[in-house]
C-alpha positions in Angstrom: 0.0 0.0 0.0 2.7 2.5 0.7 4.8 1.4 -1.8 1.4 2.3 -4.3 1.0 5.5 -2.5 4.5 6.1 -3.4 4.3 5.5 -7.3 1.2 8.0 -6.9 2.9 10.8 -5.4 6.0 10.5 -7.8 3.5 10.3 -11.1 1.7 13.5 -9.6 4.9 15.2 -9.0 5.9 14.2 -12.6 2.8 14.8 -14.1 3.2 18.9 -12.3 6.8 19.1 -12.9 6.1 17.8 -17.3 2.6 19.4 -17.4 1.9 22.1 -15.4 5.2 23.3 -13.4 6.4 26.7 -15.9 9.9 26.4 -14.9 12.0 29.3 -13.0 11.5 33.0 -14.1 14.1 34.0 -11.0 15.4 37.5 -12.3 16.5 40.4 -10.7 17.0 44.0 -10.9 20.7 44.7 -10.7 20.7 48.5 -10.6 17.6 50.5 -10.5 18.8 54.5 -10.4 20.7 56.3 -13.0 22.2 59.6 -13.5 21.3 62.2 -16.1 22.7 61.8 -19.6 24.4 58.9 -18.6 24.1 56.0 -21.4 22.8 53.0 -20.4 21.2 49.5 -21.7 18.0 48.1 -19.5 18.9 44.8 -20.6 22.6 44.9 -18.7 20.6 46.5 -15.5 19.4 42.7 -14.6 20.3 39.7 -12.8 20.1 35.9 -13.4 21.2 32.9 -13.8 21.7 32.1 -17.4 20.9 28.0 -16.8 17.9 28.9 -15.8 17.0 31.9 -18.0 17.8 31.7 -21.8 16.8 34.9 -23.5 15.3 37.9 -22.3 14.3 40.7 -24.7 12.5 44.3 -23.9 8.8 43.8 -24.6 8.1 47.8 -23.2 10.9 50.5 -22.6 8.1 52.1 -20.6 9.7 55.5 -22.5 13.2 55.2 -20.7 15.8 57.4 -21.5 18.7 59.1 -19.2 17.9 62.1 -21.0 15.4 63.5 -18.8 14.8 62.6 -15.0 11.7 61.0 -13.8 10.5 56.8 -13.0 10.4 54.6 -16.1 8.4 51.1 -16.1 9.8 48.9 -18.0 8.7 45.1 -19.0 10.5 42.4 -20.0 9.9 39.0 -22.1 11.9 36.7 -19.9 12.2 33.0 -21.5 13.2 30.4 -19.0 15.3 26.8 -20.0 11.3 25.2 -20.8 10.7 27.9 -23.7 7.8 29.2 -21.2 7.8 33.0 -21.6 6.4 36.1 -18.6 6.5 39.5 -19.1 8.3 40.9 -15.9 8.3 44.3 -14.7 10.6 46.9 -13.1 10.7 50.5 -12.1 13.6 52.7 -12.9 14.7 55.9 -11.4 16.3 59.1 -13.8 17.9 61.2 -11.2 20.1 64.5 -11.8 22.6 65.3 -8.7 24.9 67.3 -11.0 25.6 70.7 -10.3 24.8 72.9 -13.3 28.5 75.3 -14.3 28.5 78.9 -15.4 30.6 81.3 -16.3 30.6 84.6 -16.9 31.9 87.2 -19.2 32.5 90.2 -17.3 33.0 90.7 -13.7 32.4 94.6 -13.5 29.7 96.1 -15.6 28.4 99.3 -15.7 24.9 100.1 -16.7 22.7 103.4 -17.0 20.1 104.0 -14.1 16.9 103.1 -15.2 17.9 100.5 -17.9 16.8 97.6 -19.0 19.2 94.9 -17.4 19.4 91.3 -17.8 22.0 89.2 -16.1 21.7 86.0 -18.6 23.5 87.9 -21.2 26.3 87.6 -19.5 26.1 84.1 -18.4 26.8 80.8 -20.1 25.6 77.9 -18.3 26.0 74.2 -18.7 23.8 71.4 -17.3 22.7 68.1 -18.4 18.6 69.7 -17.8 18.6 72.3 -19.8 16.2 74.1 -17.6 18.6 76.1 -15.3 17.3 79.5 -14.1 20.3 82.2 -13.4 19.9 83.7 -9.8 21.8 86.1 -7.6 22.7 86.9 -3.7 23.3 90.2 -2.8 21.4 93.9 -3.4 21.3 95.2 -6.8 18.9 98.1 -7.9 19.3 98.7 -11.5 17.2 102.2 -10.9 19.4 103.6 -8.0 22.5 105.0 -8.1 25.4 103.0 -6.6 28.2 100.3 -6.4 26.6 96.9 -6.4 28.8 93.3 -5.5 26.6 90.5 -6.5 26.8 86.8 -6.9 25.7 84.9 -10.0 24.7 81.3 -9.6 22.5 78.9 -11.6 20.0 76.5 -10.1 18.3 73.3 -11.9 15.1 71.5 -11.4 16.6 69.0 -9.1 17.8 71.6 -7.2 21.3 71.2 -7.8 22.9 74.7 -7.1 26.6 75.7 -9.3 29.4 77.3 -7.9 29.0 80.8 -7.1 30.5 83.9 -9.2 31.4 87.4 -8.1 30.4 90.3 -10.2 30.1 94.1 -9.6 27.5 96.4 -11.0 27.8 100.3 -11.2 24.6 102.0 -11.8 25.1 105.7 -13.1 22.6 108.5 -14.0 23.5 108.8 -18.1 19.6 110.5 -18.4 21.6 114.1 -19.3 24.2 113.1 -22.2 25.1 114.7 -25.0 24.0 112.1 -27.3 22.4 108.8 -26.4 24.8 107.3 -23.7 27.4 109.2 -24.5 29.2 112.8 -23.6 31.8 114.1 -26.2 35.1 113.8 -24.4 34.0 110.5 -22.8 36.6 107.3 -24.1 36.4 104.6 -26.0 35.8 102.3 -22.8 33.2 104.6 -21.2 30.8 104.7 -24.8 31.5 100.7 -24.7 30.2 100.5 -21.4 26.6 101.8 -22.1 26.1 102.1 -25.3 23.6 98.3 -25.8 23.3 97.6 -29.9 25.3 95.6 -31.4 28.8 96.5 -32.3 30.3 95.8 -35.4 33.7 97.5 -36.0 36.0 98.3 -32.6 39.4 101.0 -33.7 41.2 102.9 -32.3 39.4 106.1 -33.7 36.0 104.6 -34.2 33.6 102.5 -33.0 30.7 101.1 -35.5 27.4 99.6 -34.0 24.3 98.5 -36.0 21.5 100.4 -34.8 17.9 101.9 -35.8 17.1 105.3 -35.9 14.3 107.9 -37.4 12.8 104.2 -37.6 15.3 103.1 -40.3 18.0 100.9 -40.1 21.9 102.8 -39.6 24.9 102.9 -38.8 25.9 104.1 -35.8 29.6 105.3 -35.5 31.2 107.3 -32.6 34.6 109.1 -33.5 37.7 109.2 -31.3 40.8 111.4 -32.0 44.3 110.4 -30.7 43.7 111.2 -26.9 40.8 109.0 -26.7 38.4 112.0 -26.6 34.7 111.6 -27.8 34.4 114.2 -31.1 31.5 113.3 -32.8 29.0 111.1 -33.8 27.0 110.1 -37.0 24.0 108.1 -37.7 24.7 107.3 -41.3 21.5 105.4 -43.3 22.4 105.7 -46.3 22.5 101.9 -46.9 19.0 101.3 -45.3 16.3 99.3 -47.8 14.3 102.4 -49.0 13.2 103.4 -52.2 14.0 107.3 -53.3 11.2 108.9 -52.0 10.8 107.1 -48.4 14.9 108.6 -47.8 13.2 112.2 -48.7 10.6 111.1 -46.2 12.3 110.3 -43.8 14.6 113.2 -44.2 11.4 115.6 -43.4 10.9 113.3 -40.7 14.7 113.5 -38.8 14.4 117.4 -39.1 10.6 117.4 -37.9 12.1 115.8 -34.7 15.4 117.9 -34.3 13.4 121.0 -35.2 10.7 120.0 -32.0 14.3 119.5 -30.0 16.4 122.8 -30.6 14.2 124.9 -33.1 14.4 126.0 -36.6 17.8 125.4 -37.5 20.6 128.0 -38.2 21.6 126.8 -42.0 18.8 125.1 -44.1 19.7 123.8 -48.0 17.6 122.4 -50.6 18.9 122.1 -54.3 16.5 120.6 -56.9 18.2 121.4 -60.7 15.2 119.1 -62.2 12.0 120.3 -63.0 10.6 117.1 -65.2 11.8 114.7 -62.1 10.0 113.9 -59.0 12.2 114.8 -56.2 13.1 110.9 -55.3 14.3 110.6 -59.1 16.0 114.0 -58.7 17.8 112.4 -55.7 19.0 109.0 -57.5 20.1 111.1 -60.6 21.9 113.5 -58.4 20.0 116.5 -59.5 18.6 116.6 -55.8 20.1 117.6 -52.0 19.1 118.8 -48.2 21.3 120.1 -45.8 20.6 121.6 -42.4 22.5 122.3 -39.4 22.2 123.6 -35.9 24.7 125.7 -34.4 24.9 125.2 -30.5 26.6 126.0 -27.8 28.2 122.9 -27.1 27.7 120.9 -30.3 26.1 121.2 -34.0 24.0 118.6 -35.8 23.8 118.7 -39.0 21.7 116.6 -41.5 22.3 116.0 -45.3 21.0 113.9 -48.0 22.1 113.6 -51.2 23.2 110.9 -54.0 26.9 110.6 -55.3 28.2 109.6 -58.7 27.6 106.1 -58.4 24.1 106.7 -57.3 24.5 105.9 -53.8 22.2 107.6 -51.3 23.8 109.5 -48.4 21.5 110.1 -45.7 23.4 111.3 -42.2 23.3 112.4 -38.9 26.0 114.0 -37.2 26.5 115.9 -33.7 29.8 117.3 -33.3 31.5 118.7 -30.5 32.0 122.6 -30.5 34.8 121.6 -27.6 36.7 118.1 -28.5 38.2 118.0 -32.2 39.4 115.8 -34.7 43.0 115.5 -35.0 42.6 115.9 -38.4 39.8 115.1 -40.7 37.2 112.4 -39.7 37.8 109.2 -41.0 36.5 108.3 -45.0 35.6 105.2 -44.3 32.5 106.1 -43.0 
């Protein structure tokens, strides 16, 4: 009877392990947290023994990627050493612990009271997030007069905080200059300082920025003679994208606006020697030309436009100092 009861139990047993029994799915998860922008393979993440497990493949990425932090499930199609197949899943971590670097490009600035300031221009950051926000410690008042010490840092979404960077910001009252930013006498470094479009040509005797003004695109030039004194400068817009007639418009414009300034002005030109042309085809053919000037205490302006031989439109701008001169005569290449 037990030897019955035996033969029983061992044809169950056979029948569960043959029939029924799956086999063993034992698998583990090796590593389960990974750093930012770190590269990495799901499959290499896991544990088993390969007697017992003969392929695994990656039914479900769950959208993993080191690129951007978060929790990732993934599932895998684990086959065993019977051919039986389950889908197993595990949850993976995206973390970012790296402090974000920065740098920046000048460590004293000096800005005009009252405007517009902002600190990222002068900061390059690197981070793996891409989402780092530029902060400072310290007081700074961009609208207040004063010597301001600062320090720049950047800050991620993790919260990871970079190394921090000294800076110091002098805020001065440039509301009364001559000419935009600028006072005539003033250097090359002090115009460099506040003077914000964009600068094109940097010598000795001139600096060049691209500019707008009397809503058309110019060339804005500041002229230096050899002691580094501030002696005049020019909007010249003669190479701005306007037919004939808008430059004569725009003319009548600049002079409305200077007239409004500093009243009618001292010298006034016009010169038309066509009759049968309209005065934009005048100004082309070179039959047409404007010239007015102010005479003030401290500087004149004076406006002119006009075409050359080659049919090229000069339309300027020009204050001059009545105190700080050329050393010669300005500059012909602009």
């Amino acid at each position: 009877m037990i030897a019955g009861l035996v033969i029983i139990i061992l044809g169950v047993s056979l029948f569960y392990y043959f029939k029924v029994y799956e086999g063993d799915f034992m698998i583990e998860q090796a590593q389960e947290t990974f750093e930012l922008g770190r590269n990495q393979e799901l499959l290499k993440t896991l544990k088993y023994d390969s007697k017992s497990i003969k392929d695994i493949t990656i039914a479900d990425d769950g959208g993993f990627t080191t690129d951007k932090t978060g929790d990732y499930t993934a599932v895998f199609d684990v086959m065993n050493s019977r051919r039986n197949h389950r889908d197993i899943s595990f949850t993976y971590h995206v973390i970012d612990t790296t402090a974000p670097e920065i740098e920046i490009s000048q460590n004293e600035l000096f800005i005009a009271r009252g405007s517009l300031f902002n600190l990222e221009q002068y900061v390059t950051v690197e981070d793996l997030s891409g989402t780092c926000t530029i902060e400072y410690s310290g007081d700074f008042d961009p609208d207040k007069d004063g010597v301001y010490n600062i320090s720049v840092y950047a800050s991620d979404a993790s919260g990871n905080l970079s190394e921090k960077k000294n800076m110091t910001i002098t805020v001065e009252d440039r509301s009364n200059c001559d000419i935009r930013m600028a006072n005539f006498g003033e250097s090359r470094e002090i115009v460099k300082r506040y003077e914000t479009s964009k600068l094109v040509i940097d010598q000795e005797d001139m600096l060049v920025y691209h500019t707008r003004f009397n809503d058309v695109e110019a060339d804005l030039v500041f002229w230096f003679n050899s002691q580094e004194q501030l002696y005049a400068v020019g909007y010249l817009m003669g190479e701005a994208s306007l037919n004939e007639d808008m430059f004569i418009s725009k003319y009548d414009s600049l002079t409305a606006l200077l007239e409004e300034k500093y009243g009618a002005p001292d010298n006034h030109k016009k010169i038309n020697n066509s009759t049968l042309l309209n005065e934009g085809s005048a100004l082309w053919l070179g039959y047409y030309a404007r010239q007015d000037e102010w005479n003030l205490e401290h500087m004149s302006i004076r406006t002119f436009l006009m075409s050359t031989e080659a049919n090229k439109v000069l339309f300027d701008c020009i204050y001059s100092s009545n105190i700080f001169h050329a050393d010669e005569k300005m500059s012909t290449d602009y």
